[in-house]
C-alpha positions as CSV (number, residue, x, y, z in Angstrom):
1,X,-6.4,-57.5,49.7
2,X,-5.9,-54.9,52.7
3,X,-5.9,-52.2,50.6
4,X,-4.6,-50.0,47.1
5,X,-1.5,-48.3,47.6
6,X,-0.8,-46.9,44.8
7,X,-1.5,-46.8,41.0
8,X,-0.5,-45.7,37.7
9,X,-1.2,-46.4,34.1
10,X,-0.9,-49.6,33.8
11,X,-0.9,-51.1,37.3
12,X,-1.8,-51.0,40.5
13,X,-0.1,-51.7,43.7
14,X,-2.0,-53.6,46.9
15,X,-1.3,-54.5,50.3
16,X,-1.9,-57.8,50.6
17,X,-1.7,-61.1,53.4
18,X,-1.0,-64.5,52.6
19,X,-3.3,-66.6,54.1
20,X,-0.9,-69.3,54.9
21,X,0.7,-67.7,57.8
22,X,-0.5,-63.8,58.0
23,X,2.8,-62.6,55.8
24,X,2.1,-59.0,54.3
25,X,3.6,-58.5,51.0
26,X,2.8,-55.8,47.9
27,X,1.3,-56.8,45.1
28,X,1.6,-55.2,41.6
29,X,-1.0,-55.9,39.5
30,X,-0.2,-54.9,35.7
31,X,-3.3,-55.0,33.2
32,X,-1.9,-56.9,30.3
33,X,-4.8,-56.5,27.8
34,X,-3.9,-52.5,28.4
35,X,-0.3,-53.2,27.0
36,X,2.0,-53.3,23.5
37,X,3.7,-56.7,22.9
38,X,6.9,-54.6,23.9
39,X,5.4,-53.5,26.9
40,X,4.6,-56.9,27.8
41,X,7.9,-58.2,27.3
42,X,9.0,-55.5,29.4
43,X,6.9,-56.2,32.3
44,X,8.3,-60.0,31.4
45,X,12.0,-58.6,32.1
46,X,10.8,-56.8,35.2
47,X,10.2,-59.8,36.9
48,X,13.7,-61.6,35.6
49,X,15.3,-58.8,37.1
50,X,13.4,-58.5,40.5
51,X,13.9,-62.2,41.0
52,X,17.7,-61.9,39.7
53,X,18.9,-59.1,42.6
54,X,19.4,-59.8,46.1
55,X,20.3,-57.2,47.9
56,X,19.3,-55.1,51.0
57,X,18.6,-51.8,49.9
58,X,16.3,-53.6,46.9
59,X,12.9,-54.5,47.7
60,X,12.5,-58.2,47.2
61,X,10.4,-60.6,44.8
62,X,8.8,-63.3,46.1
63,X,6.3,-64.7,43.5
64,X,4.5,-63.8,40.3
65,X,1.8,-65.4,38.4
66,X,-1.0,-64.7,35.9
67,X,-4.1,-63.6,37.2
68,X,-6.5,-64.9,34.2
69,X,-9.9,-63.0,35.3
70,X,-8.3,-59.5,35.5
71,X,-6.2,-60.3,32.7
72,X,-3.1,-59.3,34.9
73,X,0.3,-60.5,35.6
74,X,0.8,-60.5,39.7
75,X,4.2,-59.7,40.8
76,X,4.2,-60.1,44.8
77,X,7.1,-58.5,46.7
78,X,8.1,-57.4,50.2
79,X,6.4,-54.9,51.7
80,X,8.3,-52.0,52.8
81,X,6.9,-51.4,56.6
82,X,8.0,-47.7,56.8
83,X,6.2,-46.5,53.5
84,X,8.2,-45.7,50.1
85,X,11.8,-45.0,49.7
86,X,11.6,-40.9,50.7
């Protein structure tokens, strides 16, 4: 990780590198043992719907995956160079 860049409730946000070639990417991190069962089907659905649009004024998904010793589901996206959308 290359640092937090942001956090809220339930998640946190990283900056992170992929090792295979140097990539940067964000990374949400969303504590699942902190959740509802509806919240956790939400955050289920978030990822169906990141993966589903394709478009270039969306931040892409890349990747998710379950992150068993924080508990958290990982949901890596592209990492917007020039900060948020302000």
């Amino acid at each position: 990780m290359l640092g937090k860049l942001g956090e809220g409730s339930f998640s946190t946000v990283y900056k992170v590198q992929r090792n295979a070639d140097g990539k940067v990417y964000a990374m949400k991190k969303v504590r699942m043992s902190r959740l509802t069962e509806r919240e956790k089907s939400n955050a289920l659905n978030e990822i169906r719907i990141l993966a589903s649009v394709k478009s270039d004024h969306i931040v892409e998904y890349r990747d998710s995956f379950f992150d068993g010793s924080s508990d958290s589901l990982c949901i890596v996206m592209e990492y917007a160079e020039e900060g948020d959308l302000l």
